[in-house]
N, C-alpha and C positions, 0 to 999 in steps of 0.2 A: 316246105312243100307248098305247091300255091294254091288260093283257095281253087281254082279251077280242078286241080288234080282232086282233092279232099270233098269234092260234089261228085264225082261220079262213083260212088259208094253208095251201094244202092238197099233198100229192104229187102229183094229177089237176093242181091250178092248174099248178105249176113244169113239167110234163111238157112242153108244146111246148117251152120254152125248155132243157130236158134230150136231149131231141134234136137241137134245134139244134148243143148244143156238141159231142156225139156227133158229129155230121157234120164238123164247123168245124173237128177237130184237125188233119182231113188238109189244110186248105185251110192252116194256120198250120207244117207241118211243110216243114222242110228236109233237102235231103242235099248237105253241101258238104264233099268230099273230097278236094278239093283248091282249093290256093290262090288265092283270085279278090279281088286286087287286095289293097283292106286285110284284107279277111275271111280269118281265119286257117281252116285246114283242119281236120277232126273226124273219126274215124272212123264216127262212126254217127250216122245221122236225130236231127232233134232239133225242140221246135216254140219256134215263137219268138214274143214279148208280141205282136205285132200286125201287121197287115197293112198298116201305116201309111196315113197321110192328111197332104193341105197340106205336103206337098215333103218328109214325115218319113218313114223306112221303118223297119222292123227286120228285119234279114236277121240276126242274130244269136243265139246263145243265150247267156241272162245268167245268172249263179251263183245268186243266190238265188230268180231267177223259178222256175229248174228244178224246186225243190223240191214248189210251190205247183202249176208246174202241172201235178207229177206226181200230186199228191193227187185230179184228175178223169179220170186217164185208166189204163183198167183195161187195159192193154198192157205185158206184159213185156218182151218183146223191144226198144219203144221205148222204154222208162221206165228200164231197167237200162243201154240204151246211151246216155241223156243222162247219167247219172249216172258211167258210165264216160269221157265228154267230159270231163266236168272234170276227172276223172285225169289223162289222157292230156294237157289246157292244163294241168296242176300238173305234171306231169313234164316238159314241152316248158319252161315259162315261170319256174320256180321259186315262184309260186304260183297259184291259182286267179283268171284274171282276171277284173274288170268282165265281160266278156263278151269271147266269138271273135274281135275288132278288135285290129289291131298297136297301133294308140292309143288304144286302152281296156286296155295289160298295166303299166301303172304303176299301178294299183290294184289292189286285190279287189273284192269286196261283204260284207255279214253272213255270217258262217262259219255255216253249217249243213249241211257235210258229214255229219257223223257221220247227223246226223238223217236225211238222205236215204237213207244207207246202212242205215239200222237200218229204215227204211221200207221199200225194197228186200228186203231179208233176212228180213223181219215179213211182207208181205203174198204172197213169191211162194216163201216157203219156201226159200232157199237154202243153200246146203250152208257147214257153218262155217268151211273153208278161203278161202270165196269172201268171208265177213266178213272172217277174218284178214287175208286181202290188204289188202280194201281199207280197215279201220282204219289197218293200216301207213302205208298213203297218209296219210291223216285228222292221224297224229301229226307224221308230218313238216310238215302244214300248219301244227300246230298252234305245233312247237317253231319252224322255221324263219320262220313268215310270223307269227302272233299272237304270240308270246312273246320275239321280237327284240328286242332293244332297239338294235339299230347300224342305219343303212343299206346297203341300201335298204327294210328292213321295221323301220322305228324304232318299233315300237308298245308294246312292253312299255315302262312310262316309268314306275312312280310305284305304289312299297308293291305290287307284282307285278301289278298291272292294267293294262290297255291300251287303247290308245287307235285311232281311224279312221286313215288316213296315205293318204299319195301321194307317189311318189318324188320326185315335183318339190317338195315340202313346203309344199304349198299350200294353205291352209283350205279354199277352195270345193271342190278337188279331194279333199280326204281326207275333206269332206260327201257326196261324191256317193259316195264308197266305204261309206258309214252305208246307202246305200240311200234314207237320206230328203233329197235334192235336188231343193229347200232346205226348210229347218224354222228355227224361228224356236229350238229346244232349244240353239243353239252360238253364237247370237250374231255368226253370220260368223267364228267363230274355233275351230272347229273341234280344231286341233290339240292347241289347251290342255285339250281334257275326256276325262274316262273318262266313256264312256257305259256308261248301267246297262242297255242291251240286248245290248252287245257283250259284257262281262263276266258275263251271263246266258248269253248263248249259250258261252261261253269254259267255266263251269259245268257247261254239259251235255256238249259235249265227254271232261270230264275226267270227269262222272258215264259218261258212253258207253262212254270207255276199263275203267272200272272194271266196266262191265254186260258189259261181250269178255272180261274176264279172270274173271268170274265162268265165264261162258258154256264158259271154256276150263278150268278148275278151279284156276286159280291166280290163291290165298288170299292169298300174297306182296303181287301186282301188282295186286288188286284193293284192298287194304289203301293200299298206296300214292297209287295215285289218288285214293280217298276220304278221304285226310290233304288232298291238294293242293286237290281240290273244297272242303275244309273251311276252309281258309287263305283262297280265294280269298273265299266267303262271308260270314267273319268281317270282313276289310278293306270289305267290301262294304256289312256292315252298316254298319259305323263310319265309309263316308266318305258316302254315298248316303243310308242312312235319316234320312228326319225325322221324329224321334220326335212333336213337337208338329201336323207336318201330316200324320203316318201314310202318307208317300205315299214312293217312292225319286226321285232326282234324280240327274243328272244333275253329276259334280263336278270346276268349273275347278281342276286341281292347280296353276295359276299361281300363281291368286287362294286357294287353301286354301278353297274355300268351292263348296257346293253351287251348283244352278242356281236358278231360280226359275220354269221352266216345268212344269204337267202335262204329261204326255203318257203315250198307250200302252204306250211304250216300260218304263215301272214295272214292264206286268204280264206280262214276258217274266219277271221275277225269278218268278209264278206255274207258266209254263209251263216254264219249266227246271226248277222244286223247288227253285231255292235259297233261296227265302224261308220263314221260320218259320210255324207256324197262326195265332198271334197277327197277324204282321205282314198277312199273306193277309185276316184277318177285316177288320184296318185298309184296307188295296186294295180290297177289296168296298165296303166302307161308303162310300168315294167316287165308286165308277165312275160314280155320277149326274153329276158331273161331262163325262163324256164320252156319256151316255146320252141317246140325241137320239132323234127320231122315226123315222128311217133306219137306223140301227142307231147304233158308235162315233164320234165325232168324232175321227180327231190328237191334238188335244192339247185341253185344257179349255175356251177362248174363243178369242174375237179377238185379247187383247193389243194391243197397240199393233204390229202388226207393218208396216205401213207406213211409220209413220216409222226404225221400227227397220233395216228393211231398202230404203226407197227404191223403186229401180223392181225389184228381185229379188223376184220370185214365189214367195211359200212355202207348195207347194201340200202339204207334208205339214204340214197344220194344219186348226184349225179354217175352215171348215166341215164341210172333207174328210173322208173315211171310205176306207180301201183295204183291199182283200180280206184281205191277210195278217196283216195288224194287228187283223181282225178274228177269223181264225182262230185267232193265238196265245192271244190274251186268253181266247178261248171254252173253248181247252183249256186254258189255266193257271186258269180257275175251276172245270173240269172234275176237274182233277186233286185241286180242295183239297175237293172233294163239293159246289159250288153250282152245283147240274144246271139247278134251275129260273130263274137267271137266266143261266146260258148259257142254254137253251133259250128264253127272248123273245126276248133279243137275237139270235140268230138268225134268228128267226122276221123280227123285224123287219129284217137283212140282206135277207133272200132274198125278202121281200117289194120293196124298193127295186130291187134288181136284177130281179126278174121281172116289179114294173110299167113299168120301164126300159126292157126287152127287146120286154113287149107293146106298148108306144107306138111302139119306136122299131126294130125289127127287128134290137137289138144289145148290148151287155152294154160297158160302161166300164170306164177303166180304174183310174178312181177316182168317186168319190159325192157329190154334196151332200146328207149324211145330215141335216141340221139343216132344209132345203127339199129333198127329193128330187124332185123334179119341174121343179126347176130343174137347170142347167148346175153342175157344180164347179169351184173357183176354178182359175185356170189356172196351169201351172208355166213352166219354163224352157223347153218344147216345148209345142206341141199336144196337148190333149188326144185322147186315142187311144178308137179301138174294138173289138171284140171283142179283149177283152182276156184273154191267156191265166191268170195268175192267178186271176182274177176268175171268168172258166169254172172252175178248175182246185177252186177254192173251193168255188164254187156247185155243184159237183157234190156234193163231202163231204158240206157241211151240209146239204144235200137229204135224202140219201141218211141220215145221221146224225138229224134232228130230225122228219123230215116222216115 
């Protein structure tokens, strides 16, 4: 799409559909306070991905949804108290689980506490003791559930990086803990890779701890963290970067050898900051690879992933496009000063999502960004609608581009 078309997307066009999710958050919010069957109990409201459809529900709140779709809702009170839910399942569970289900706490999801909290603490001004607390929390996440290496959190494995897991030590199951179930990035094998989004996010973490102890005035602990950030990125470079395809991968420590899928997942190393200018310049120069008419694809093509994976549906891939995947990448080119192609690519998001919403009275939970006007490939469940990331999203970059 050329930038000309992706400019006349306007604040007026996106406004019904900005009211709409304004409305929609109370229709997607729960208050489950106590124990209702598998559904574990929370002390505070919380909203949850969808309203389901075709025998599928979500009565839940999920870890890394929270984050996403607290970025569209300008509510303290409920935004500070889903972010305290996952405290309180990290203090009940020994980590943060998959989400509120007694059989969803042998996993986690993508760690982005710290972020959620520094979001919290950034947009509604809160008092520094109320950070201290809850970093405290954050580290115990970090050292006890990512930085394990025994079970039942066997994830730190290999030159101090980490890997996805599930207590049962199952591939599928410690793919669905990545968040992206299924993707064609692990091969069905899951256990054997340091992925380069989890050790990006692991990154910021330790850059976070180091931004608290600035925050608090000690030069010590802020020294510290920023040796351990520096260690982690160092190994990072050296197992992940391909210098000849300038792109980060994905690396089986079974096989000693990187992956050989693109995906988004590269440009979390953007939105963290752990990658260098040089390396960042290299990430840009390719994004064409994922840069469709809809906005990002997953991962670069098609691949062979049919025969690769049989009848398993790997809907985080190409053709797909999903809210959050789109957010990261937008701020990790934001971060390194390439305003003006975040700002298409978004334009070109919120365009797909708003002529989505106009046709169809509803907002997905993911995109066919390559045909947006068609249906997205389907996963392991039904694809879902009004979808609260996708809201939670679409509100930002609205509000940010338009």
């Amino acid at each position: 799409m050329s930038n000309l078309l992706t400019k006349t997307i306007t604040k007026q066009d996106v406004q019904p559909a900005l009211d709409h999710i304004g409305s929609y958050w109370q229709t997607l919010t729960r208050d489950n306070t106590a124990v209702n069957d598998t559904l574990m109990q929370v002390p505070n409201p919380y909203v949850v991905p969808s309203l389901g459809n075709d025998n599928f529900a979500f009565e839940e709140q999920y870890y890394w949804d929270s984050y996403f779709i607290s970025l569209g809702i300008n509510d303290e009170k409920l935004v500070s108290g889903m972010l305290d839910n996952l405290i309180f399942l990290f203090k009940g569970c020994g980590l943060i689980p998959n989400a509120n289900r007694y059989y969803l706490t042998s996993r986690s999801q993508p760690p982005i506490l710290t972020t959620f909290i520094f979001h919290v603490f950034e947009k509604y001004n809160k008092p520094v003791k109320w950070l201290n607390q809850r970093i405290t929390i954050a580290k115990q996440e970090y050292k006890n559930v990512w930085m394990s290496h025994k079970h039942p959190h066997d994830r730190n494995v290999y030159q101090g990086l980490s890997r996805y897991y599930d207590i049962n030590h199952l591939h599928d199951l410690a793919e669905a803990e990545s968040g992206w179930d299924m993707t064609p990035r692990f091969k069905r094998q899951c256990l054997d890779y340091l992925p380069i989004d989890l050790n990006s996010l692991l990154y910021k973490y330790e850059m976070d701890f180091a931004k608290t102890a600035l925050i608090n005035k000690d030069a010590q602990e802020q020294k510290k963290w920023e040796l351990i950030a520096k260690a982690r990125q160092e190994v990072v470079d050296k197992l992940m970067w391909s210098k000849l395809r300038g792109f980060y991968f994905d690396y089986n420590y079974h096989e000693k050898k990187k992956g050989n899928v693109y995906s988004l997942a590269s440009y979390y190393t953007m939105w963290s900051e752990l990658t260098s200018v040089d390396h960042a310049k290299r990430l840009v120069d390719v994004i064409n690879k994922f840069d469709k008419r809809g906005g990002l694809s997953t991962t670069a093509n098609s691949f062979l992933y049919a025969t690769l994976f049989g009848s398993t549906k790997t809907q985080w891939a190409y053709p797909n496009g999903w809210a959050p995947l789109q957010f990261i990448t937008l701020q990790g080119l934001e971060n390194y000063g390439y305003h003006q192609q975040a700002s298409i690519i978004a334009r070109k998001w919120l365009k797909t999502c708003n002529d989505w919403y106009t046709d169809h009275d509803t907002f997905q939970e993911k995109y066919n960004v390559v045909n947006p006007h068609q249906l997205p490939f389907d996963g392991l469940y039904p694809s879902q609608n009004g979808f609260g990331w996708t809201n939670g999203v679409f509100v930002y970059l609205a509000n940010k581009y338009l």
